[in-house]
N, C-alpha and C positions, 0 to 999 in steps of 0.2 A: 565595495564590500557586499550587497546587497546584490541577488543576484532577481533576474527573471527569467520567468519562462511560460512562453506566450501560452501556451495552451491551458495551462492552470484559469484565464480568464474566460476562456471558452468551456470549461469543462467542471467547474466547482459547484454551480449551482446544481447542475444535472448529478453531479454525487453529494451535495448537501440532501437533493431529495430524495435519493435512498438512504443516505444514512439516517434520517428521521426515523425511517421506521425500521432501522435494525439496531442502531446504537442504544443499551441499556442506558434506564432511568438516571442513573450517578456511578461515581467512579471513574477511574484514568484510562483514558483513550493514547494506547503508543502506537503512532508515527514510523514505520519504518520505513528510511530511505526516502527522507522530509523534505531533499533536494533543494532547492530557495532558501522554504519555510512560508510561501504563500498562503499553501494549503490550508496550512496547522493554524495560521492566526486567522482566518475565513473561518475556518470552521470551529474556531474557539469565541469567535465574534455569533455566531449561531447559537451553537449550541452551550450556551455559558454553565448548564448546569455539570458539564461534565470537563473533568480535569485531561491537560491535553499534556503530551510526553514526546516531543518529537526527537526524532535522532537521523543521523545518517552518520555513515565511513569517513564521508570525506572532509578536511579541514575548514576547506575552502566553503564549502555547502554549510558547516557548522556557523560560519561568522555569518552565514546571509541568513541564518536564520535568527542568530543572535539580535542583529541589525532588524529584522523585520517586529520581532518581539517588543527591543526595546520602544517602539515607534505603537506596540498594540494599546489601546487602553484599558484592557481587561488585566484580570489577576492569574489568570485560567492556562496558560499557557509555562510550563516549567520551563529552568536549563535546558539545551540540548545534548541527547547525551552521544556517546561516537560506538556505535551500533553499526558493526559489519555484520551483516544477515547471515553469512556462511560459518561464522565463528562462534563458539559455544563457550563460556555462560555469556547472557548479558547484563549487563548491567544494572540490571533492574529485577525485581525480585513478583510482580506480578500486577497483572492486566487485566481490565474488564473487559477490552476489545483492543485489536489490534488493525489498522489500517494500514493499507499498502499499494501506494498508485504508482502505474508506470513503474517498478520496478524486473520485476519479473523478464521479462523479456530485453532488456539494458543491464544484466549480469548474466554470470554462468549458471548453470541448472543447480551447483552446491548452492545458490544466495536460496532458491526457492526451496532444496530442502533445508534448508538451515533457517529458514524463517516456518516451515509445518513444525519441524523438530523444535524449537524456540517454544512455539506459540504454543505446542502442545503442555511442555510445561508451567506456561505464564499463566494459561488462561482457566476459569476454572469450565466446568460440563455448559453446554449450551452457552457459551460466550463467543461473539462472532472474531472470525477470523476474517476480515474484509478486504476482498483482492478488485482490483480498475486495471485496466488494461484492454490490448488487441490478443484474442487468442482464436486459432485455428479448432474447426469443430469438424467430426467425420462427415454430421448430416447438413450439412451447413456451406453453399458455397464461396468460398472465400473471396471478400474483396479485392481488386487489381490492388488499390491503394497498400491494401495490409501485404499483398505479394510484395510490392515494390518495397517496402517498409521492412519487410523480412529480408529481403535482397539485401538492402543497406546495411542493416543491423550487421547480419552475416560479412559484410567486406570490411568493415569495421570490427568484429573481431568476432572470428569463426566459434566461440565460446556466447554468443548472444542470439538472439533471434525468436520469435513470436512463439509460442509453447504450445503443443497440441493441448487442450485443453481434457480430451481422458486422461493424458500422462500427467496432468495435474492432478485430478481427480484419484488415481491410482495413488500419487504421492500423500495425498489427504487422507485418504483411507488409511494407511499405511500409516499414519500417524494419530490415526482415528477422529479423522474430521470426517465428515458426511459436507457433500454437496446443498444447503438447502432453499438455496435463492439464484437464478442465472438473470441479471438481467439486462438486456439490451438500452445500449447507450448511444451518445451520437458521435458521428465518425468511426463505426466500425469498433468499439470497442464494447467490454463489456463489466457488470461488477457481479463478482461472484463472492456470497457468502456461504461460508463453513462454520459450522459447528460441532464442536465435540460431542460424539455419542454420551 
């Protein structure tokens, strides 16, 4: 039931420390596309003053995060709720911050407007919108690793693959997030925070 996924050991601390200094003082932090549920009880074991909401689409992803939960011993971690990022309303009615690893580029381009359009309603003015990931930059040259990794994604299904990173920024704007934090992570990825004008 419980599911892993190696890279979340490799990569949580390096986004526990930006989330420090982006995540508001109090209030509920939603998870999209919580995948395990590794993540979400790490970082509910951190940061305990803020309530944690994770969700994903998939079933299967739901019970491993259930399973991870039941085993947390905090209080801080909710239900999980079954949040497809491309789909409108969700299920939840509003957010201080919204978190979002490795998704973006493992869906089709609807999941990432369907998670600016979301957030724009959840979140209120200056509440981050916090995106982890590999994305492709104009000035920027692109890792072999992140080529090969786009290659994959793409033969696995022509609807996925690493996202130029303006065409995110266009989509944010467009949903009236500003770009306000880019920051470089390890392995070629990066976290990028938004906020509502």
């Amino acid at each position: 039931m419980k599911r892993h996924a190696p890279a979340t050991l490799r990569n949580r601390e390096a986004i526990a420390d930006i989330l420090a200094e982006e995540l508001p003082e109090s209030g509920t932090v939603l998870e999209v596309a919580s995948g395990s549920g590794e993540h979400v009880v790490f970082f509910a074991e951190k940061f305990r003053h803020l309530e944690w909401q994770p969700s994903d689409p998939d079933a299967e992803a739901l019970a491993s995060i259930a399973a991870y939960r039941a085993e947390f011993g905090g209080h801080n971690v909710r239900e999980a709720l079954m949040v497809d990022a491309q789909s409108a309303p969700w299920p939840i009615e509003q957010a201080d911050a919204i978190l979002c690893i490795n998704m973006v580029h493992i869906s089709p381009w609807d999941a990432a407007a369907g998670l600016f359009e979301n957030a724009a309603k959840l979140l209120k003015t200056r509440a981050p919108l916090i995106l982890y990931g590999p994305y492709f930059e104009d000035s920027v040259e692109p890792a072999p690793s992140n080529l090969d990794f786009d290659k994959s994604l793409r033969s696995r299904n022509p609807k996925w693959g690493i996202r130029d990173l303006a065409k995110v920024n266009d989509l944010a704007a467009s949903t009236g997030f500003s770009l306000t934090s880019r920051c470089a992570m390890p392995a070629n990825n990066l976290m990028l925070i938004y906020r509502r004008a």
